[in-house]
N, C-alpha and C positions, 0 to 999 in steps of 0.2 A: 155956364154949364160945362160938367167934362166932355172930353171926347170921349166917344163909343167905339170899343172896337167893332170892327162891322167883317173881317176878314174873321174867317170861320178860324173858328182854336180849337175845334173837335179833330181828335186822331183820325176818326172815320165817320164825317158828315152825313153819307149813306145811310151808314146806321142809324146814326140819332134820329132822322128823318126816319127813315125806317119803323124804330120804334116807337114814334109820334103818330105813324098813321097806324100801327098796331093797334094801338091804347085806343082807337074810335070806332072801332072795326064790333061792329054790331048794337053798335050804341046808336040810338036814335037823333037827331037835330038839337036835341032839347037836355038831353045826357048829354052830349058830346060841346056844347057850349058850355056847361056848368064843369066839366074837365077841365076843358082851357081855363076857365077862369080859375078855379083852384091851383092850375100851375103855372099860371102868372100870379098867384097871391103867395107860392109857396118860393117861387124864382127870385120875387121879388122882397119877400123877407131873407131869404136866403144872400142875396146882394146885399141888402143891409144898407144902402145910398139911395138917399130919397133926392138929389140933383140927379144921379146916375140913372134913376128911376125915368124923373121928370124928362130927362136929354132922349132915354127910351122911347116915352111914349110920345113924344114930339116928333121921335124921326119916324115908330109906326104909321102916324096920321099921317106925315107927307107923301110917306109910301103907297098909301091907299090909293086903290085904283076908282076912277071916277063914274 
């Protein structure tokens, strides 16, 4: 599997964050799930590496908190 970059490459982190909790910001539990998933189907066409994909979500699961 490739390595992932994991150090942020965003100019301003803040922001992006910023604008991620915008995008949920009256949206219900059940909207705001169906977001996420649309911008990881859209992230991850947009990536276009399906190891790069697979390396991703291998390193989300370990990250999960228990």
């Amino acid at each position: 599997m490739p390595a992932l970059e994991t150090q942020s490459r965003l100019p301003d982190p803040d922001h992006a964050y910023r604008m991620l909790i915008e995008a949920h910001r009256g949206l219900s539990d059940e909207e705001s799930a169906a977001l996420n998933s649309r911008l990881v189907l859209i992230l991850a066409n947009h990536l276009g590496d399906a190891q790069a994909l697979a390396a991703a979500i291998a390193l989300a699961k370990r990250a999960q908190p228990e």
